[in-house]
C-alpha positions, -999 to 999 in steps of 0.1 A, spaced: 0 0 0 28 20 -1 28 52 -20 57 46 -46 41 11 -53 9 29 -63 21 55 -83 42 31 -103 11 11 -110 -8 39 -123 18 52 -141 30 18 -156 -6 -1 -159 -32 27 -157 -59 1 -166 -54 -20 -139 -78 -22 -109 -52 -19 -74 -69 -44 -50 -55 -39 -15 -52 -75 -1 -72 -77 35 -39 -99 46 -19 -64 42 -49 -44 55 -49 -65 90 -12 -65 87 -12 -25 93 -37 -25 120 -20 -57 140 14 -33 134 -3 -5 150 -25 -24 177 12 -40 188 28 -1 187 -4 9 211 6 -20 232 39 -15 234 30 21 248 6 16 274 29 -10 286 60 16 290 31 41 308 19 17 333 33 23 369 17 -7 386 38 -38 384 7 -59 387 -9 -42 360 24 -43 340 20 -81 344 -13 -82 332 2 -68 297 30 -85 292 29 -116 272 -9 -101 254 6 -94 222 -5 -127 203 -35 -127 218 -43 -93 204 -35 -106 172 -49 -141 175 -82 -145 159 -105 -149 191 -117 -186 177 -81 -194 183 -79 -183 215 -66 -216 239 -91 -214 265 -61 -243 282 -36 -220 285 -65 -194 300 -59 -175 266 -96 -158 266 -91 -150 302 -59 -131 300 -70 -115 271 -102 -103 287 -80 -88 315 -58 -72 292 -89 -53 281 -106 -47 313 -71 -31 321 -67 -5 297 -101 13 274 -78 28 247 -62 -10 242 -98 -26 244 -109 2 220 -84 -5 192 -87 -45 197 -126 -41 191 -120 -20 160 -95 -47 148 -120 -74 154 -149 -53 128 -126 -46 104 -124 -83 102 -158 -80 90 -152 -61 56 -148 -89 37 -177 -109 47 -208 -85 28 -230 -96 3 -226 -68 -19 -199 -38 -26 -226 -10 -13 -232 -30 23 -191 -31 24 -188 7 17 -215 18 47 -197 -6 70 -165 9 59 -176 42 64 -192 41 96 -158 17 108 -136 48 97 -158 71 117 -159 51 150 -114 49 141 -116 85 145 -133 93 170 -117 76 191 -88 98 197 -56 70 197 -31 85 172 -21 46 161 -57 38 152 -58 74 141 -27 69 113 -43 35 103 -80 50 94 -65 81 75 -42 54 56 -78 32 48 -92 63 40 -70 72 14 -67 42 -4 -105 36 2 -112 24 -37 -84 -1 -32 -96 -15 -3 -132 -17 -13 -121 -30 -47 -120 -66 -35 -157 -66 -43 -150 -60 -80 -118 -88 -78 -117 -115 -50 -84 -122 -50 -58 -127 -26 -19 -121 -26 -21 -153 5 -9 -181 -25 22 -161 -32 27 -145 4 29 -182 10 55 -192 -16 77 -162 -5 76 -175 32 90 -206 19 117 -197 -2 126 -174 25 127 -207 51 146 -221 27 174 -203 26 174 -192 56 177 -233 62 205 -235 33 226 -206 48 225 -188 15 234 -208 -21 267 -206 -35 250 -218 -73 224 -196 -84 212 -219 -110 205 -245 -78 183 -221 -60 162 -213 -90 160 -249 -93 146 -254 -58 124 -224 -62 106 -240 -90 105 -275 -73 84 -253 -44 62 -244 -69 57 -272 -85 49 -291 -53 24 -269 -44 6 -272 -76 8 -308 -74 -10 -312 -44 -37 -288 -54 -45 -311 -89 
């Protein structure tokens, strides 16, 4: 979503409609729900209260269905909330962004979107703040998914594996080798999907 990306698009390809992935879009607002985090953590006096926090990163992130009610992961999370409003705020607004993707039709997606960006902003937490203005702006992009459901996921996936993999090999001496095992990653993948 970055500027320069855009602007080469438009300038190189101005048919082509940008779709903003909702992996990237979460992405953002998990980066900036872990910033607020980080913050209230560093401004909390109480040692008890800094306990509370520390360790609720993942579960801020986690999708609540994944939450391991064994390991008391709702709990803690819940307490994390209960601790801190501007934390509970951002976490709830994370949570209904979720929800963009799951309308019937482009119109329900834009009045959600609309009224999700107003609730951002009025609720004062800079972080949260930054993240709405960015949506905001890019606002046909993100709402373009409606026009093309697609998904960078298949190829965010590849990368992670070729970056596993030579992170595994300790970097390849023959470049012709790694191109080689790049393609055999791809053509395993493709070979379990037919």
């Amino acid at each position: 979503m970055s500027p320069a990306y855009i602007s080469a698009v438009h300038e190189n390809l101005p048919k082509v409609t940008l779709v903003f992935d909702h992996f990237h879009i979460v992405k953002l607002f998990n980066e900036k729900l872990s910033d607020l985090r980080r913050k209230l953590y560093h401004q909390l006096n109480e040692r008890e209260d800094k306990k509370l926090l520390k360790g609720t990163r993942w579960l801020l992130l986690k999708n609540p269905d994944n939450l391991n009610a064994d390991r008391d992961e709702p709990k803690r999370l819940k307490e994390a909330l209960e601790l801190n409003e501007p934390l509970a705020a951002a976490y709830y607004l994370k949570e209904e962004l979720r929800q963009l993707w799951s309308f019937a039709t482009k119109q329900e997606a834009k009045v959600f979107f609309d009224g999700w960006l107003k609730r951002a902003w009025s609720t004062g937490i800079k972080p949260i703040i930054t993240v709405a203005n960015t949506l905001a702006s890019r606002r046909s992009g993100v709402l373009a998914w409606y026009d093309c459901q697609i998904s960078t996921g298949p190829l965010e996936g590849i990368n992670n594996k070729i970056k596993t993999m030579k992170r595994q090999a300790y970097g390849f001496r023959d470049l012709e080798f790694l191109k080689l095992k790049i393609k055999a990653i791809h053509l395993s993948r493709y070979a379990l999907i037919g």
